[in-house]
C-alpha positions as CSV (number, residue, x, y, z in Angstrom):
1,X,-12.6,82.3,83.0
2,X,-15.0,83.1,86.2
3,X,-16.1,86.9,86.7
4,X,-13.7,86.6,89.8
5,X,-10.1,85.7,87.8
6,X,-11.3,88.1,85.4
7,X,-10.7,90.8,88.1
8,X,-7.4,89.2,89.2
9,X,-6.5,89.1,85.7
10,X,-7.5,93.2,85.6
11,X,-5.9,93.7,88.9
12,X,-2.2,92.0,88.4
13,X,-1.6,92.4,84.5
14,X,0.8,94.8,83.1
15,X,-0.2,96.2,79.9
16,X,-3.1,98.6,78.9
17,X,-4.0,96.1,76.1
18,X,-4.3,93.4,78.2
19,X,-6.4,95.5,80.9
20,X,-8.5,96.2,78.0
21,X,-9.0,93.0,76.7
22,X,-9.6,91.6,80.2
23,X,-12.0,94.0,81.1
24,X,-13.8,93.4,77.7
25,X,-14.2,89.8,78.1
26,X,-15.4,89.9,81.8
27,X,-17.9,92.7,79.8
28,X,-19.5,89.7,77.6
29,X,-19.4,87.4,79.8
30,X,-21.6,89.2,82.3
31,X,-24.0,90.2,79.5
32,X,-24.6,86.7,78.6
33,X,-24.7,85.7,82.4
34,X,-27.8,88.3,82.6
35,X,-29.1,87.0,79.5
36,X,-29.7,83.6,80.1
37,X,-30.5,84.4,84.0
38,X,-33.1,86.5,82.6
39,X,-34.6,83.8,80.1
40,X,-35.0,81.6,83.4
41,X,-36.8,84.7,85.0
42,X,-39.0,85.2,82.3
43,X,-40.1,81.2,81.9
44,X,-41.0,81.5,85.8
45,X,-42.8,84.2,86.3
46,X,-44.5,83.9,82.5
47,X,-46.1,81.0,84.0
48,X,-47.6,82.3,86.5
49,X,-50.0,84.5,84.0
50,X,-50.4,83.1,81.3
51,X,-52.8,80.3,82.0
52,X,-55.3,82.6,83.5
53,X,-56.8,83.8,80.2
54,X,-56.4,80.3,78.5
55,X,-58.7,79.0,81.3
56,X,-62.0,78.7,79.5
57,X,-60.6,77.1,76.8
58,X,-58.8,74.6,79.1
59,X,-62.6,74.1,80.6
60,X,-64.5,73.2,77.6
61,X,-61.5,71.1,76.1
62,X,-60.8,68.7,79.1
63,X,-64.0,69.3,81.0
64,X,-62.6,70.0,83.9
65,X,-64.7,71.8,87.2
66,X,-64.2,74.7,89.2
67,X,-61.7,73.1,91.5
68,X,-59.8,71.7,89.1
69,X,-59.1,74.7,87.3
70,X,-58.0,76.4,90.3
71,X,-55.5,73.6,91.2
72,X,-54.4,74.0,87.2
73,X,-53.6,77.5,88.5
74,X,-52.9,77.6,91.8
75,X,-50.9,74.1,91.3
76,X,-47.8,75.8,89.6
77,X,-47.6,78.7,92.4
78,X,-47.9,76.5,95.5
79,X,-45.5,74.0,94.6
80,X,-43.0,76.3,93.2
81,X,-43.8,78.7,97.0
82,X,-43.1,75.8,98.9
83,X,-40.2,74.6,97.7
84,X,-38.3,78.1,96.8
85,X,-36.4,77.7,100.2
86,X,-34.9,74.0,99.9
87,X,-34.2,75.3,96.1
88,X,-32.3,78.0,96.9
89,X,-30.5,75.9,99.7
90,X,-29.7,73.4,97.0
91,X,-27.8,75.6,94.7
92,X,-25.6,76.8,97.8
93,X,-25.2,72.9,98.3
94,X,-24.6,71.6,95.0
95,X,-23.4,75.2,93.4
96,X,-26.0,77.5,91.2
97,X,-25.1,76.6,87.6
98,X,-26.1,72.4,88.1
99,X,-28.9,73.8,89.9
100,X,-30.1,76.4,87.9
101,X,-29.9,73.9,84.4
102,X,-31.5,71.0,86.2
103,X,-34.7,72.8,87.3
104,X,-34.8,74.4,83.4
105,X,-34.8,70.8,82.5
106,X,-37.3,69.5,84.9
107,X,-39.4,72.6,83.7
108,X,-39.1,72.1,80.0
109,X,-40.3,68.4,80.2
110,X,-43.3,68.7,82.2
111,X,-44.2,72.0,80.3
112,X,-44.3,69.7,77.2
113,X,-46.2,67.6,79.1
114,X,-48.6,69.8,79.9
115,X,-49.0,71.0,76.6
116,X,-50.1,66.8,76.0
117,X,-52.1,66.2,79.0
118,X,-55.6,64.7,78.1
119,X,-57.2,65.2,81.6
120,X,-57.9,67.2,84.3
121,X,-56.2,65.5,87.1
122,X,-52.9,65.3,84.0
123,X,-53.0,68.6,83.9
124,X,-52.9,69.2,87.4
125,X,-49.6,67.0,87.9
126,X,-47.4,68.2,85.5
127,X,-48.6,72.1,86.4
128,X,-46.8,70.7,90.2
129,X,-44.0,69.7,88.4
130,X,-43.3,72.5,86.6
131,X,-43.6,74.0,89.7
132,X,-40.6,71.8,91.7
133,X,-38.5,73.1,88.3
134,X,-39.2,76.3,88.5
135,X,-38.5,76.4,92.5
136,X,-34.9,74.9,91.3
137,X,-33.7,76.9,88.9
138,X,-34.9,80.2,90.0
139,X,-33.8,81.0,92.9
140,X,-30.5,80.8,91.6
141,X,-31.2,83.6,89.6
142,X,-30.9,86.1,92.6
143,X,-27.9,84.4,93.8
144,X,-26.2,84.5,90.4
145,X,-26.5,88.1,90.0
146,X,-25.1,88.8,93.4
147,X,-22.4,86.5,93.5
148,X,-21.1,87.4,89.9
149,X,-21.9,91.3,89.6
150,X,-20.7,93.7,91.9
151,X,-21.2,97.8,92.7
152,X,-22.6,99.7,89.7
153,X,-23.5,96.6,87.6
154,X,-24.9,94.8,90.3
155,X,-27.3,97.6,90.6
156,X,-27.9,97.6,87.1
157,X,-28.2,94.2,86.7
158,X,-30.8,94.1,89.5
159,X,-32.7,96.9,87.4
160,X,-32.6,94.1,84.6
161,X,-34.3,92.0,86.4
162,X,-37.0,94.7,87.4
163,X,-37.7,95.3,84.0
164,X,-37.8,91.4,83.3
165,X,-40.6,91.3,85.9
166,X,-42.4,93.4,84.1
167,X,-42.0,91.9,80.6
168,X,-42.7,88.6,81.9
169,X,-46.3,90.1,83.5
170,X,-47.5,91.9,80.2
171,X,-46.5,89.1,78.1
172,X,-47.8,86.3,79.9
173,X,-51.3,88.7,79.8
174,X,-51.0,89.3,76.1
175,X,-49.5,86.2,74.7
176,X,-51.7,84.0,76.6
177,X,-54.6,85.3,74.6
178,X,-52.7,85.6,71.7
179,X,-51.8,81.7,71.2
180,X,-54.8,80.4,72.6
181,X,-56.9,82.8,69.8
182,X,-54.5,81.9,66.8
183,X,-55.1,78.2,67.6
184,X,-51.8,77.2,65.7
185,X,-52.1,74.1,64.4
186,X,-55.4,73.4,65.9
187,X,-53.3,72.8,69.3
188,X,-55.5,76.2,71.3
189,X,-54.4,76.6,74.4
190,X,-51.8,73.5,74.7
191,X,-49.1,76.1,72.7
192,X,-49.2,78.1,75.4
193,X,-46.8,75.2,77.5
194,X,-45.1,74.6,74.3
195,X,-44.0,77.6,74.2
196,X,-41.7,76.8,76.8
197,X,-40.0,74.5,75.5
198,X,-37.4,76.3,72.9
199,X,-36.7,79.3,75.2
200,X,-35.3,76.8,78.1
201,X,-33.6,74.2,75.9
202,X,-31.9,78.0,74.8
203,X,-31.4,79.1,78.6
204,X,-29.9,75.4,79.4
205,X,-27.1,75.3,76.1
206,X,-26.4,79.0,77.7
207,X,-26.3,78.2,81.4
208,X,-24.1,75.2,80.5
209,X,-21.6,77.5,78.6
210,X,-21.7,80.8,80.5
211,X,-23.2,80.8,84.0
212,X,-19.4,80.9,86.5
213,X,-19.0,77.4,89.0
214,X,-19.7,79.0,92.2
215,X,-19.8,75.7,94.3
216,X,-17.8,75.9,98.1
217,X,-15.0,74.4,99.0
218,X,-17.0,73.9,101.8
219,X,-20.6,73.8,101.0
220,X,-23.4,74.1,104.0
221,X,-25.3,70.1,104.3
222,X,-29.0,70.0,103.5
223,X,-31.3,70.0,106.6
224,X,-33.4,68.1,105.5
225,X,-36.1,67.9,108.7
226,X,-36.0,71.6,108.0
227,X,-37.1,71.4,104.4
228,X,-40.1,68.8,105.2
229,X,-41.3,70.9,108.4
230,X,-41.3,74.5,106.0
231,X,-42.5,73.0,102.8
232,X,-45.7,71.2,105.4
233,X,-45.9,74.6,107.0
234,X,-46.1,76.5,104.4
235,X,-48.6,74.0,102.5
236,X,-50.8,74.7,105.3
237,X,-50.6,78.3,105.0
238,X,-50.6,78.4,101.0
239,X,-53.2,75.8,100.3
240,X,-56.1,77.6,101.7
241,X,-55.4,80.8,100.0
242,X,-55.0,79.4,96.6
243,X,-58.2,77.3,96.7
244,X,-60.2,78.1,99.3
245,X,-62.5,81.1,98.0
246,X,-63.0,78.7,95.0
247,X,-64.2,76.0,96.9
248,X,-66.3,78.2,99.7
249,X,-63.4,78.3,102.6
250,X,-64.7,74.9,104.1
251,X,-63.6,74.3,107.3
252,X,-60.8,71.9,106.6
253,X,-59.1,75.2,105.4
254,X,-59.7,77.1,108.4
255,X,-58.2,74.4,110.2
256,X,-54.9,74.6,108.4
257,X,-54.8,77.9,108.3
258,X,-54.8,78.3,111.9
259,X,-52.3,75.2,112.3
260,X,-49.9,76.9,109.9
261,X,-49.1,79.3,112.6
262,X,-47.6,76.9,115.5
263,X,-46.4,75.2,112.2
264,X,-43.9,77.6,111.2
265,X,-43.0,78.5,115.4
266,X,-41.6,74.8,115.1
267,X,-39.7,75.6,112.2
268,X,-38.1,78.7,113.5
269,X,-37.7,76.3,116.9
270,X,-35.9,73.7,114.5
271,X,-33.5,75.5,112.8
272,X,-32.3,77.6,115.8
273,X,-31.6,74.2,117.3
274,X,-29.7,73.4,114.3
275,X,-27.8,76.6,114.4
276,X,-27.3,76.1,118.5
277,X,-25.6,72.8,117.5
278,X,-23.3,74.4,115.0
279,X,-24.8,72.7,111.9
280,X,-26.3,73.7,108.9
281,X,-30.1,75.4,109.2
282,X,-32.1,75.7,105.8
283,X,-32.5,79.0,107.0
284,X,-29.8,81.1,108.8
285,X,-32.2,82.5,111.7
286,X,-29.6,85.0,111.7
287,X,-31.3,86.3,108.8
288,X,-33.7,87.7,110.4
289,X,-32.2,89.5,113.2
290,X,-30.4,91.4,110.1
291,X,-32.2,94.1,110.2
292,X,-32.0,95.4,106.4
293,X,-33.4,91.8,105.8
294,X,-36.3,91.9,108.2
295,X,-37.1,95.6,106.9
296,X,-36.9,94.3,103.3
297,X,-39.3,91.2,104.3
298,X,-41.7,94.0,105.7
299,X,-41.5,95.2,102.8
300,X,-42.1,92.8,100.1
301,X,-44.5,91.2,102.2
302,X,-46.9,94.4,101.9
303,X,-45.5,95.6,98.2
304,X,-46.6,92.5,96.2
305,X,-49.1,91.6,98.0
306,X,-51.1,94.6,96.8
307,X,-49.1,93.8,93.4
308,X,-50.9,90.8,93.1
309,X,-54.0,91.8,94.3
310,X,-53.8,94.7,92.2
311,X,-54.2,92.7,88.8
312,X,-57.1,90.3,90.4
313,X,-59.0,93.5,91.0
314,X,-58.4,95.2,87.4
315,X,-58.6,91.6,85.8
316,X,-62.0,91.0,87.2
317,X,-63.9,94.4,86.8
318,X,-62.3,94.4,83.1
319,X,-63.8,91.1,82.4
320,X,-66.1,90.7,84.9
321,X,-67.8,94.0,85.3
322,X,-67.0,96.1,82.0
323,X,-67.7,92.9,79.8
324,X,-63.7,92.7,77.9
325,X,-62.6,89.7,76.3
326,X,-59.6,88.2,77.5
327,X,-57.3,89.7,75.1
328,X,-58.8,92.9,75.7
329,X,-58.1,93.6,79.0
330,X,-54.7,92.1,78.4
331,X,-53.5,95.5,76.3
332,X,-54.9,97.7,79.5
333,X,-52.1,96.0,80.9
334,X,-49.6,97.1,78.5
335,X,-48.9,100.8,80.1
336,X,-48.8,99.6,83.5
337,X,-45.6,96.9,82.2
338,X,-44.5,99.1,79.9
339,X,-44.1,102.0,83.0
340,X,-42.7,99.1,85.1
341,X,-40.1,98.0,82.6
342,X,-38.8,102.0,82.0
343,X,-38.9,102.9,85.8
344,X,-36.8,99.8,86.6
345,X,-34.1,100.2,83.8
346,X,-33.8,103.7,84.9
347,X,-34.2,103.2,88.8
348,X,-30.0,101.8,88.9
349,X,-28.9,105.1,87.4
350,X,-31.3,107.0,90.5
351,X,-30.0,104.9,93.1
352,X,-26.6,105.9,93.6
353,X,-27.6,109.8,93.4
354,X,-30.5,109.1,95.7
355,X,-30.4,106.0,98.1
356,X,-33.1,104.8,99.3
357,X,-35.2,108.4,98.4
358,X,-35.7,106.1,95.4
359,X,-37.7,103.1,96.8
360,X,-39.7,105.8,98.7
361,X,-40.6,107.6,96.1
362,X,-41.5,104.3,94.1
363,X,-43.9,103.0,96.5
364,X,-45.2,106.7,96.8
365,X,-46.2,106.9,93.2
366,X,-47.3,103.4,93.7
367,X,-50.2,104.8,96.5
368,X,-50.8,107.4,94.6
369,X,-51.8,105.8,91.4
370,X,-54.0,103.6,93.2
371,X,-55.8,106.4,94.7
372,X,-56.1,108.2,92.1
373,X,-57.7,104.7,90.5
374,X,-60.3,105.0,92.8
375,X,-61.2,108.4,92.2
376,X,-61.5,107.6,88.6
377,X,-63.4,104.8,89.3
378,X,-65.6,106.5,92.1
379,X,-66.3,109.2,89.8
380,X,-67.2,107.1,86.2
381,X,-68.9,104.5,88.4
382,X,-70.5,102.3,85.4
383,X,-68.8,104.2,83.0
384,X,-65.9,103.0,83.7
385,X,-63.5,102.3,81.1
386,X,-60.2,100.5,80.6
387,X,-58.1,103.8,78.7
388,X,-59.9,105.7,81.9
389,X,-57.7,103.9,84.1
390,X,-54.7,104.3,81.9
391,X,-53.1,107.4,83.9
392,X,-53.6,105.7,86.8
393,X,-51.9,102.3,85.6
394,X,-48.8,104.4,84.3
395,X,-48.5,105.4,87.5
396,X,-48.6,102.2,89.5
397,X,-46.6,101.0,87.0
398,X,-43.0,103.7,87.3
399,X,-43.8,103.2,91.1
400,X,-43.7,99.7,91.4
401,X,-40.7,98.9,88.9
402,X,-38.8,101.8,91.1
403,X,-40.1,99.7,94.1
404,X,-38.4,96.6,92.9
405,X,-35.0,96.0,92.0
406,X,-33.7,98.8,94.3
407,X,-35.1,96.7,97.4
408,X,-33.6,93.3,96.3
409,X,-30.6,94.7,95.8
410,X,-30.3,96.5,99.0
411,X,-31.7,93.5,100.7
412,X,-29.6,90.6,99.7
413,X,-25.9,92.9,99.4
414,X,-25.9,92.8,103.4
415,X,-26.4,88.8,102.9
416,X,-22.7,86.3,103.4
417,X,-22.3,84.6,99.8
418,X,-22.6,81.4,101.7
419,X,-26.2,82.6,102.7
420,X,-27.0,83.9,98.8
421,X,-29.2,80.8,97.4
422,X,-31.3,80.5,100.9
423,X,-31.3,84.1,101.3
424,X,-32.7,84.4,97.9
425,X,-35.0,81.1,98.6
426,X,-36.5,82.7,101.8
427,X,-37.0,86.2,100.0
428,X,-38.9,84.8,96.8
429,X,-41.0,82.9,99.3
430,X,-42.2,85.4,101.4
431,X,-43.2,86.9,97.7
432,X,-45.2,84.0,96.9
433,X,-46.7,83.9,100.2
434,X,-47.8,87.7,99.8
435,X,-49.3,87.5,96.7
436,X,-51.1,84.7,98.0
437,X,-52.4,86.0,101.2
438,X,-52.9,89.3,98.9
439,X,-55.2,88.0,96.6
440,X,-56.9,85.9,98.9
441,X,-57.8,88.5,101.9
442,X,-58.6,91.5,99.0
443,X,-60.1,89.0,96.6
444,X,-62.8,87.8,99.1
445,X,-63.2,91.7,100.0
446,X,-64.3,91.9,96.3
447,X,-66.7,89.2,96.0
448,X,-68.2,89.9,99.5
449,X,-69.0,93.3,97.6
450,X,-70.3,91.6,94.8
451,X,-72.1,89.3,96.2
452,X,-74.1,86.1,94.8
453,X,-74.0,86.6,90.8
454,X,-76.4,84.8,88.2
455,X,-76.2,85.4,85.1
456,X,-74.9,88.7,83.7
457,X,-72.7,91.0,85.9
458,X,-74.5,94.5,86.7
459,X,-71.4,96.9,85.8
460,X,-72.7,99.7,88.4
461,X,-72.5,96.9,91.1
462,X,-68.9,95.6,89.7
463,X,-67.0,98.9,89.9
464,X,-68.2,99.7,93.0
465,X,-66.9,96.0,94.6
466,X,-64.3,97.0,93.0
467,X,-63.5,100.5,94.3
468,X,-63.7,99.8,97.9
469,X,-61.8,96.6,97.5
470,X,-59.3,98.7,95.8
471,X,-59.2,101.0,99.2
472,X,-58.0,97.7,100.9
473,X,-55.4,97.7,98.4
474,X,-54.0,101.8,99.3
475,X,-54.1,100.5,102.7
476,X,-51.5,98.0,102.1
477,X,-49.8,100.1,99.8
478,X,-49.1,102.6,101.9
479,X,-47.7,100.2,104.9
480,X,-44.3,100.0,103.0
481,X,-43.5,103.5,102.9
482,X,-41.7,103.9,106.1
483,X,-40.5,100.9,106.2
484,X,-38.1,101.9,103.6
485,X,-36.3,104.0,106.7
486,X,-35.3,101.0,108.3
487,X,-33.3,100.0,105.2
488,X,-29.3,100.2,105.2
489,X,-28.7,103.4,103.2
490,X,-28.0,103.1,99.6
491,X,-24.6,104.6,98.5
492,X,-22.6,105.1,95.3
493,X,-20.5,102.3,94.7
494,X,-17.6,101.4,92.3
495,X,-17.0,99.1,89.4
């Protein structure tokens, strides 16, 4: 039985057993729904930390150079950016449950590869290709939760999520270094892939049983010169920042960068003509004339692009300047994801008492903690320490999980059903795309502050890259605040 004749069932039956039993069964149902949506959530975003603090070990084992690491890194986050549009236009196409347990599949297998690649270049290639699974299955996450919750558990199901985020962020810190230092079985750093591997066989046998058949009667056509012109565009614009401070920002990346721009104008010129001739654009351009959705864009655009510039920074002068191993400056993560994970379990219960006061005051706290992280650091200057930055992260971290799943929530409930999976395509996109640009533009403000290093890292000289790199970061933090004005307001809602 789907969530929606579960209702109908509710809504026409007779006796209060039945309305109890009904109501009982849509209860489970909905709890394993967010389960195994949230197992895909974890796998996706786990993978996009966890390979950071494996990296040396990857180094010595397969010899691979600079740039090769970075595309071992960068590899998974491109591809999965590029493609999260056409993915979440896929699951509106062919419905979200095939979607969602085909890219889990596609993941699985080439994170097994990975865990068996005996090269570089190996490596590399199935990193992409866990990437084109991950840019399948998840944006049906977003979609499922809005097309199969509604009112109050919508919002708290949303507030799952949030907290998921941060799990995912800690654990792929912590774990990461964990697996690679236990060496289990003498396999190092290939069990962090394997690792994979049982959690989404588990999230496909649930998906397959639980996840409702949301497929249209009438289901919008693929436009496919849409897909290739954004995924080129976007390549143009994503490439650059993922490799190009690795590499020295050779011209060929300045060259792309600037290309990206009339790029995407042709893409936005595309799909309106699509739209104009009454078919079926990739992207609704109607989208953004919403304003709730353009506001929310704003919004996400600046949020986690300091989000993910914010744990370069910290990961750097930990390691970098104040000498930590990789495990150790994976537990000064721990209160920032473990304030994250509270604030956003708690920030669905706020909401309908305080509407959109609650994403303010989120990103608020958010500024806040990151100036008063660069007071601490002003002030210790090379003695700096990892606990001395603990307020600071706690902080951050109940700002940024209030500044989550509120905005998601509000941003996608003004979207048509028939709009979900692009909507939720377009929105994880323009996430990638700001921490992207966010590490990128804040990184190179680091390293310009650093400048050439040989050798050991003077900690006097780290901290203080990193505290005026981190003013960058206020800057940015700050932009979202008033945005938050031009969001619908946030009301109590039913059910």
């Amino acid at each position: 039985m789907t969530i929606q004749e579960g209702v109908s069932s509710v809504a026409s039956g007779h006796s209060g057993a039945d309305v109890d039993t009904a109501v009982d069964s849509q209860e489970r149902r909905q709890f394993w729904i967010l389960l195994v949506t949230m197992a895909g959530t974890f796998l996706a975003l786990l993978d996009s930390f966890i390979v950071n603090v494996a990296i040396p070990s990857i180094q010595r084992d397969l010899g691979a150079n600079l740039a090769e690491i970075q595309l071992i890194v960068g590899g998974y986050t491109l591809v999965y950016g590029l493609l999260l549009i056409t993915g979440g236009r896929l699951g509106d196409i062919r419905g979200y449950r095939p979607t969602f347990i085909v890219g889990v599949l596609v993941f699985i297998v080439a994170s097994a590869a990975c865990a068996l690649a005996s090269s570089p270049g190996a490596l590399i290639a199935f990193r992409v290709a866990q990437g084109v699974g991950a840019a399948l299955f998840y944006p049906q996450v977003l979609s499922i939760l809005q097309t199969a919750f509604s009112g109050r558990r919508r919002t708290m199901a949303f507030g799952v999520f949030g907290a998921t985020i941060g799990l995912a962020s800690i654990a792929g810190q912590v774990l990461g270094g964990i697996l690679t230092s236990a060496d289990l079985f003498g396999l190092g750093w290939r069990t962090i892939f394997l690792i994979n591997v049982p959690v989404g066989l588990l999230a496909v046998v649930g998906a397959w049983r639980v996840l409702p058949r949301t497929r249209s009667d009438s289901p919008p056509r693929l436009d496919l010169v849409g897909s290739v012109i954004v995924s080129v565009a976007l390549g143009m614009l994503v490439l650059p920042l993922v490799i190009g401070r690795e590499i020295g920002w050779p011209v060929w990346t300045t060259v792309l960068l600037a290309a990206s721009v009339p790029a995407l104008i042709g893409y936005v010129a595309w799909e309106n003509r699509v739209a104009r001739r009454g078919g079926d654009p990739l992207t609704d351009p109607a989208l953004f004339r919403s304003g709730p959705f353009a506001a929310g864009s704003g919004i996400a655009l600046a949020f986690f692009s300091g989000n993910a510039a914010l744990f370069l920074l910290l990961t750097l002068e930990l390691q970098t300047g104040l000498g930590m191993s990789a495990l150790g400056a994976g537990l000064v993560f721990v209160p920032l994801s473990a304030a994250f994970m509270i604030s956003s379990v708690v920030a669905p219960r706020l909401t309908p008492r305080f509407g959109n006061g609650v994403l303010t005051f989120g990103y608020v706290l958010n500024a806040a903690g990151t100036a008063l992280l660069i007071g601490t650091s002003a002030v210790l200057g090379p003695d700096l320490t990892g606990p001395a930055m603990i307020p600071s992260l706690i902080l951050i971290g109940f700002g940024q999980g209030l500044g989550v799943s509120p905005l998601l929530g509000a941003v996608l409930s003004a979207v048509p059903p028939r709009e979900a999976g692009a909507a939720s395509g377009v929105m994880e996109t323009l996430i990638q795309i700001a921490m992207s640009l966010g590490i990128a533009v804040i990184g190179l403000i680091f390293f310009t502050l650093l400048g050439p290093v040989e050798g050991v890292v003077d900690p006097a000289h780290a901290t203080r890259a990193f505290t005026l790199a981190l003013i960058a970061n206020l800057v940015v933090a700050l932009i979202a605040i008033p945005l938050t004005r031009r969001l619908p307001p946030m009301r109590r809602a039913g059910g």
